[in-house]
Residue frames relative to the residue before (quaternion, step in Angstrom):
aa qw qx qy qz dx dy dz
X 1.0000 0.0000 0.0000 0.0000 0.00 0.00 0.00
X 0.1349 -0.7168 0.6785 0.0874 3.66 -0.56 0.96
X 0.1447 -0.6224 0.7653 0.0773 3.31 -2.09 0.55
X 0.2578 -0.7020 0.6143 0.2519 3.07 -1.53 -0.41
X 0.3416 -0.7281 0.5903 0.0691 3.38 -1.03 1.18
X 0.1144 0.7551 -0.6433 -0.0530 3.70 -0.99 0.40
X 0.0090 -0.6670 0.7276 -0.1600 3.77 -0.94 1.27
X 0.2345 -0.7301 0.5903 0.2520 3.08 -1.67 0.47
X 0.4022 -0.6668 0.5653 0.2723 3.41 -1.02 0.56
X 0.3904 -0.6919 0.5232 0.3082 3.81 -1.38 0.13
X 0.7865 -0.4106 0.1841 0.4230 3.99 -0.62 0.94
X 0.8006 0.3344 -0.1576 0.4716 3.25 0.67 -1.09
X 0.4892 0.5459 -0.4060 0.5458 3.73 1.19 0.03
X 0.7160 0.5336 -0.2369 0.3826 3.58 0.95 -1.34
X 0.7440 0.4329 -0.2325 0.4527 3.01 1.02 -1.09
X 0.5268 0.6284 -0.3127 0.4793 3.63 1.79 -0.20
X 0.4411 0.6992 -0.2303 0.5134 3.34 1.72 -0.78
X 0.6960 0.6581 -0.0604 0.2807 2.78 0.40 -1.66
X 0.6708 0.2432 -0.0908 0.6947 3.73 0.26 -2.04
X 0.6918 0.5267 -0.4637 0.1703 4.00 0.08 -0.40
X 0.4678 0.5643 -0.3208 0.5998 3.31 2.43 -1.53
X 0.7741 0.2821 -0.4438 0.3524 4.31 -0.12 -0.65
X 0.5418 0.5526 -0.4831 0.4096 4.04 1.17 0.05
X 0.7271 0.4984 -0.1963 0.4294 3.29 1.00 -0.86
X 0.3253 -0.7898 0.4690 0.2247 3.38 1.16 -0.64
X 0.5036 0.6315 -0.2875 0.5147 3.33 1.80 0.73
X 0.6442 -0.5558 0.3658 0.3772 3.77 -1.19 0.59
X 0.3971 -0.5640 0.4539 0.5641 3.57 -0.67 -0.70
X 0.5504 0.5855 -0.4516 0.3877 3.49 1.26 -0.72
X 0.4645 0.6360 -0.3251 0.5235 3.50 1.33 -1.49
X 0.8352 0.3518 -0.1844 0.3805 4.10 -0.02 -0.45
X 0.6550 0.4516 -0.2454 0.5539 3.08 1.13 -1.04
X 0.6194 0.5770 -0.3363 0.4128 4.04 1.04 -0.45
X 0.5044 0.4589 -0.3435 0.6458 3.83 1.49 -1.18
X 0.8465 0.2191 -0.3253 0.3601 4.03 -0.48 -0.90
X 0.5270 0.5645 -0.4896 0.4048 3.37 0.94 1.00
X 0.5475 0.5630 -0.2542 0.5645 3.35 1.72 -1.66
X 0.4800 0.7402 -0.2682 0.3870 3.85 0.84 -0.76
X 0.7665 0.4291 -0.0522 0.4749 2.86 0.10 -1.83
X 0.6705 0.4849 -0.2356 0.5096 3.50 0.90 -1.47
X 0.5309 0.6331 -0.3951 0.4016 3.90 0.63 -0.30
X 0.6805 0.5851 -0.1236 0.4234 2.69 0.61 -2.23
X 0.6848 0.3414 -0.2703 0.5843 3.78 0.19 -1.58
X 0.7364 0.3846 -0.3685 0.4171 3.92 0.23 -0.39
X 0.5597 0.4759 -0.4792 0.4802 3.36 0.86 -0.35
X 0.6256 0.6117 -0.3830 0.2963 3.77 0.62 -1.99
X 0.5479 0.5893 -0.3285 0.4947 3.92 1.36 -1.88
X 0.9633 0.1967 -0.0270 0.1809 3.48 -0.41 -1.32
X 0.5046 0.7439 -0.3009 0.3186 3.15 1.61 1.09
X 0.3245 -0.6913 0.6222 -0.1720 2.74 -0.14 2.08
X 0.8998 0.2010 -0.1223 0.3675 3.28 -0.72 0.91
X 0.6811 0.4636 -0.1810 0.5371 2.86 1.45 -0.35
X 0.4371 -0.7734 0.4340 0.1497 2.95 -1.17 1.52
X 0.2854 -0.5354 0.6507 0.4565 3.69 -0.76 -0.04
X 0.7433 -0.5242 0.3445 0.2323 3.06 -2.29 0.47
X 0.7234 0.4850 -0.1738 0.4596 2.83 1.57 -1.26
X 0.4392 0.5574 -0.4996 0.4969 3.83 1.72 -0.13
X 0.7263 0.6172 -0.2084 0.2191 3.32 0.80 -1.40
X 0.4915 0.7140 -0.2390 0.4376 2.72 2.09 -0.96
X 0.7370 0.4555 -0.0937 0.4905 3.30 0.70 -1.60
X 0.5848 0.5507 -0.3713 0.4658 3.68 0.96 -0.23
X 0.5926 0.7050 -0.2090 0.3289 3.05 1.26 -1.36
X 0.6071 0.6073 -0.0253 0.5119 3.08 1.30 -1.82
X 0.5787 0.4832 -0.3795 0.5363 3.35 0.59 -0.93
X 0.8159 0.4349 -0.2391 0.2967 3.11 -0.03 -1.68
X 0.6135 0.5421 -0.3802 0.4303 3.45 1.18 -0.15
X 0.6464 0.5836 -0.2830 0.4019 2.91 1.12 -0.84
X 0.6521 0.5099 -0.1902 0.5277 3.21 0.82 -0.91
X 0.4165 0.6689 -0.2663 0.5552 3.73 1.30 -0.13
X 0.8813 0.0921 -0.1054 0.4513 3.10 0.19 -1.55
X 0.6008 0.5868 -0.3808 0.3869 3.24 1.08 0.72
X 0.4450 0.4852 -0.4116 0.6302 3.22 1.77 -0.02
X 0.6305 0.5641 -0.3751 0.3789 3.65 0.49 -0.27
X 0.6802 0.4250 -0.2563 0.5394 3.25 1.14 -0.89
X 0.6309 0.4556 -0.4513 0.4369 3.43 1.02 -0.48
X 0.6533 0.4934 -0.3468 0.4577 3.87 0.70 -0.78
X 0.6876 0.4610 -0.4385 0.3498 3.33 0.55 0.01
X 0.5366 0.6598 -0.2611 0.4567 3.16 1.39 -1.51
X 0.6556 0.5251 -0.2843 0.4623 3.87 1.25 -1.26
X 0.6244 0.5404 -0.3281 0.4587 3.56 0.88 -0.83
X 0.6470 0.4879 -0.3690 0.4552 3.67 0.92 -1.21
X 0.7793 0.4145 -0.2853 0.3735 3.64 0.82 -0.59
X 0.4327 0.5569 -0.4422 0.5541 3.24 1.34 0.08
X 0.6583 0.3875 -0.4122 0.4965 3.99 0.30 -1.04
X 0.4997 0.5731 -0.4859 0.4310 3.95 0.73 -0.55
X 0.7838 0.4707 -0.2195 0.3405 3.04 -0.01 -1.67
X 0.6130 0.5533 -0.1561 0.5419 3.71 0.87 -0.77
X 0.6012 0.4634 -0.2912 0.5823 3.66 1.26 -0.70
X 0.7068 0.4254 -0.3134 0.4704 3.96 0.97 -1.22
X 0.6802 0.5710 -0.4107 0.2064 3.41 0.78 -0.30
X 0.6317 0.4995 -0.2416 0.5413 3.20 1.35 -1.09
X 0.4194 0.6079 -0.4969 0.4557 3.59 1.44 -0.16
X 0.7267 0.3826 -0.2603 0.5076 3.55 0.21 -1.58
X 0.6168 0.4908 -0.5263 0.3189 3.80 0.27 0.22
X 0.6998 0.4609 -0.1919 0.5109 3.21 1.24 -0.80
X 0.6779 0.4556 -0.3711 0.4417 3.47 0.47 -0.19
X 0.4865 -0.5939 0.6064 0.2071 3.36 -1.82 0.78
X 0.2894 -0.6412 0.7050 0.0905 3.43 -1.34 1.57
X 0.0671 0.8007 -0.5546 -0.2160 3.20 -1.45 0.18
């Protein structure tokens, strides 16, 4: 079922309208129908987003996860230094005198 919609636009929207339908090589109706379908996505996507992270949740997850990165790093290193320890005390205890 088609309708018809009439709205006015202000000059500088029109004329944006305009140079964007002769770059594209599209109507205005042809333009003005995608940044409706668009819009409609978007607000349907924005409604139904299960699972989806905002940017700014994502943002902070993100972080975490670095963090937590560079703290397993520090911990694997910190483990290695104590392994070379440990490896240093043995051949110690070979050489030393028990009594």
């Amino acid at each position: 079922m088609k309708g018809v919609i009439s709205f006015r636009l202000e000059p500088s929207l029109l004329e944006e309208l305009d140079r964007v339908s002769k770059e594209e090589g599209k109507t205005r109706t042809g333009i003005i129908k995608e940044a409706i379908r668009y819009y409609l996505q978007h607000i349907h996507r924005k409604n139904n987003s299960e699972g989806f992270v905002p940017f700014l949740e994502y943002r902070k997850v993100n972080e975490e996860l670095k963090e937590t990165l560079r703290r397993v790093s520090e911990l694997e290193a910190r483990i290695a230094e104590l392994s070379k320890e440990n490896e240093l005390l043995k051949r110690d205890k070979k050489r030393r005198w028990f009594f």
